[in-house]
C-alpha positions as CSV (number, residue, x, y, z in Angstrom):
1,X,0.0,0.0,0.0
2,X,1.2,3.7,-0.5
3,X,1.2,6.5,1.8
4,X,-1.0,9.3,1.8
5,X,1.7,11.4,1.4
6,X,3.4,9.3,-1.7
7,X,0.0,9.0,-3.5
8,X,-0.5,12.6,-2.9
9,X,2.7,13.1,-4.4
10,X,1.9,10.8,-7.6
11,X,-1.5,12.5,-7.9
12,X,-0.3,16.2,-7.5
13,X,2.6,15.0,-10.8
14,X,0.2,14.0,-12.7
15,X,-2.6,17.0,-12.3
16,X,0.4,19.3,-12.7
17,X,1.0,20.6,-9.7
18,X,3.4,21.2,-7.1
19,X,1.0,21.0,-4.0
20,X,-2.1,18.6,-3.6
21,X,-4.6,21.1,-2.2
22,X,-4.2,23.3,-5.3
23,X,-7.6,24.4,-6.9
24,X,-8.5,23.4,-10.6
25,X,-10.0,26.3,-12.6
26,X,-13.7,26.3,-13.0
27,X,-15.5,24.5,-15.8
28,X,-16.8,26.8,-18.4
29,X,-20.3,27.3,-18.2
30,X,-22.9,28.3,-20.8
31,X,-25.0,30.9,-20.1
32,X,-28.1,30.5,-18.3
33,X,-31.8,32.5,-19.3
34,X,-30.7,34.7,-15.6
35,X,-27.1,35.2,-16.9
36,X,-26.0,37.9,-19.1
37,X,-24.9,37.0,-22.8
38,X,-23.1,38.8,-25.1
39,X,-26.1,38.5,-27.7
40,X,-28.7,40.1,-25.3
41,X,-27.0,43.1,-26.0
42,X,-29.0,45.8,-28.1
43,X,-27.1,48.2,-30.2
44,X,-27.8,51.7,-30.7
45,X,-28.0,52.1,-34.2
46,X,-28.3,49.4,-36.8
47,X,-25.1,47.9,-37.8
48,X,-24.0,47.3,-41.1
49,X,-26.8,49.8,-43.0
50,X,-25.7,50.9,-46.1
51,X,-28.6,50.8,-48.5
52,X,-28.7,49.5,-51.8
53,X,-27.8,50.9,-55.1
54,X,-28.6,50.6,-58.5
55,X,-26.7,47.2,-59.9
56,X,-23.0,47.1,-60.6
57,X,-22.4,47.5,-64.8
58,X,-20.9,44.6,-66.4
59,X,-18.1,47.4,-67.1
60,X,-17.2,47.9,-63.4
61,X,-17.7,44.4,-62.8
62,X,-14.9,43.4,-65.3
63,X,-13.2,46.1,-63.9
64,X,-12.9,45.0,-60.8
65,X,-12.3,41.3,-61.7
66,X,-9.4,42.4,-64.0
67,X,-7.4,44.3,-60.9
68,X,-7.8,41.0,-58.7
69,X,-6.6,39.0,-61.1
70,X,-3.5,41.7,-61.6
71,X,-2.8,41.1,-57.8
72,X,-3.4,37.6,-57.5
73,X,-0.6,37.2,-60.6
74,X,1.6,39.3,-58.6
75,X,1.3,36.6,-56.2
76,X,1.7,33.6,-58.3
77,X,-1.8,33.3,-56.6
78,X,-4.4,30.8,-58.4
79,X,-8.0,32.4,-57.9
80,X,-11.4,32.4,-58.6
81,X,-13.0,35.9,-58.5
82,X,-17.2,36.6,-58.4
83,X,-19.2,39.7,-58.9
84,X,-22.7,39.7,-58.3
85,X,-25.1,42.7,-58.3
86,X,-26.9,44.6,-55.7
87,X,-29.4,41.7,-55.7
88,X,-26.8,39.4,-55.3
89,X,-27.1,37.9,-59.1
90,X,-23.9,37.4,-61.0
91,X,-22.4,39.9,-63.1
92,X,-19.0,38.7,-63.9
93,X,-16.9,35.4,-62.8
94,X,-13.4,34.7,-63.8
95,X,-11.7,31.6,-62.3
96,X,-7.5,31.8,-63.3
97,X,-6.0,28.8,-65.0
98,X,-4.9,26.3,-62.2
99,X,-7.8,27.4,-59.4
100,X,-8.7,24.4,-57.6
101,X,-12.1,22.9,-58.7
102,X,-14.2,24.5,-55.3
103,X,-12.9,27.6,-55.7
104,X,-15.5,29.3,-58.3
105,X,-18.9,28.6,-56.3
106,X,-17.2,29.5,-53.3
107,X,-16.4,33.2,-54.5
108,X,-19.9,33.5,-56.1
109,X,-20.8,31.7,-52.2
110,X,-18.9,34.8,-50.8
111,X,-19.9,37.6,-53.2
112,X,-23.5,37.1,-52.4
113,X,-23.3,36.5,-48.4
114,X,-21.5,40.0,-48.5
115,X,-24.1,41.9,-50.8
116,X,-27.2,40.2,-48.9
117,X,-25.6,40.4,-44.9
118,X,-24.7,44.3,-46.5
119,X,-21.1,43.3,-44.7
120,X,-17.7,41.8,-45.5
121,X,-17.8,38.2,-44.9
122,X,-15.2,38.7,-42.3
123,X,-17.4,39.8,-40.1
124,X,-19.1,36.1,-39.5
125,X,-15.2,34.6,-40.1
126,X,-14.4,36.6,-36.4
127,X,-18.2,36.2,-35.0
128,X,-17.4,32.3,-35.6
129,X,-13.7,32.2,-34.6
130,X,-12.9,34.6,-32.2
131,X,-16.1,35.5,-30.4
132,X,-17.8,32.0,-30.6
133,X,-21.3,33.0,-32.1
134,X,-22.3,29.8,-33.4
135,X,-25.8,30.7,-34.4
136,X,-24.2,33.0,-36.9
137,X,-23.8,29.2,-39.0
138,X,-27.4,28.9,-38.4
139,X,-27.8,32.1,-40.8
140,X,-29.7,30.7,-44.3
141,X,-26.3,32.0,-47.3
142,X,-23.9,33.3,-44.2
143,X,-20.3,31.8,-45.5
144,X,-17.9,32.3,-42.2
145,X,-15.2,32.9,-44.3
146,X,-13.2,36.2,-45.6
147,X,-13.1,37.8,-48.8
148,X,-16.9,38.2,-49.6
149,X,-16.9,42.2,-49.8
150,X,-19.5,44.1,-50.3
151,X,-19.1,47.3,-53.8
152,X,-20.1,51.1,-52.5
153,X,-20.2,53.5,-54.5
154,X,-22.0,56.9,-53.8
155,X,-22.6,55.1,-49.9
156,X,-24.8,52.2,-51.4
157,X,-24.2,49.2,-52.3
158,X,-24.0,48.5,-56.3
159,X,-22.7,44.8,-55.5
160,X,-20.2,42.4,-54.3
161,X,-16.7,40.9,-55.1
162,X,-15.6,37.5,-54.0
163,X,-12.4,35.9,-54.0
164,X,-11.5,32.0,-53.3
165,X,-8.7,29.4,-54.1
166,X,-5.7,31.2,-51.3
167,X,-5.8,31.4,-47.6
168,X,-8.4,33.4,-46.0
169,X,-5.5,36.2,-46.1
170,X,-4.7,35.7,-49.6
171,X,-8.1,35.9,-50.6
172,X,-8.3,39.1,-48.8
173,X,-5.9,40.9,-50.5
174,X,-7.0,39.8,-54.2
175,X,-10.9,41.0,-53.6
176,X,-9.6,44.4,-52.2
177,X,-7.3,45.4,-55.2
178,X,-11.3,44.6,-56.9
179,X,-13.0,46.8,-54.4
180,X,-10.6,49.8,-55.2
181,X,-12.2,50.0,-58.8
182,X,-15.0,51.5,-57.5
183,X,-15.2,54.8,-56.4
């Protein structure tokens, strides 16, 4: 048989920790109808109201498209760029030689989460990741993933530009060389 004090000793090396007595941090616990939660808060104004525009041209659209596809060869970057209207209907859709096969639904996927949410897709990427709102999945054409942004011009919203076949980052930085077509 061991001693108390030698199977204190074996259990305080395996939990960690130099003395027996020593306090585990408390579970996590989900928040209960009487506890506050980050969701019951109500904002002042609403978020993410731009209003919508008149449709993006086919001209602008190509536009755009063209300068991601400038960046993205700067790169050596393989990618599959969407442009859909302010209704979220597709304008213009280039996928570069090479793009893996997913890549061209998932940029319209993005293009039109970002012109319908009236957000960049970024948005739901951090909600999901960093601030653990799961019920943003729950969201009928939400995509929790970057480069969905929406096109302003005049403060509304004329469309969308969506970039896929990178990282998250990569994707990123091809749909904004788009979004600085429009002015």
């Amino acid at each position: 048989m061991f001693s108390k004090a030698a199977l204190s000793a074996v259990v305080a090396m395996f939990l960690g920790s130099t003395s027996v007595g020593a306090q585990q941090p408390p579970a996590p616990t989900f928040p209960t109808s009487s506890a506050p939660y980050p969701l019951d808060a109500v904002a002042e104004k609403m978020p993410f109201d731009i209003p919508y525009g008149p449709p993006i041209s086919l001209e602008k659209a190509q536009a755009a498209i063209a300068a991601a596809i400038a960046e993205s060869k700067k790169h050596d970057w393989k990618e599959a760029i969407a442009v859909v209207d302010s209704a979220g209907n597709m304008v213009a859709m280039a996928r570069m030689d090479g793009t893996q096969l997913a890549s061209p639904p998932i940029a319209e996927h993005k293009a039109r989460a970002a012109v319908m949410f009236r957000r960049d897709t970024r948005a739901f990427e951090t909600g999901i990741q960093q601030q653990g709102l799961v019920y943003l999945l729950t969201l009928d054409g939400m995509i929790g993933s970057r480069a969905g942004i929406p096109l302003v011009e005049g403060g509304k919203i004329i469309g969308a530009i969506g970039c896929s076949g990178g990282t998250g980052g990569q994707d990123e930085v091809v749909c904004k060389a788009g979004v600085a077509t429009i002015k």
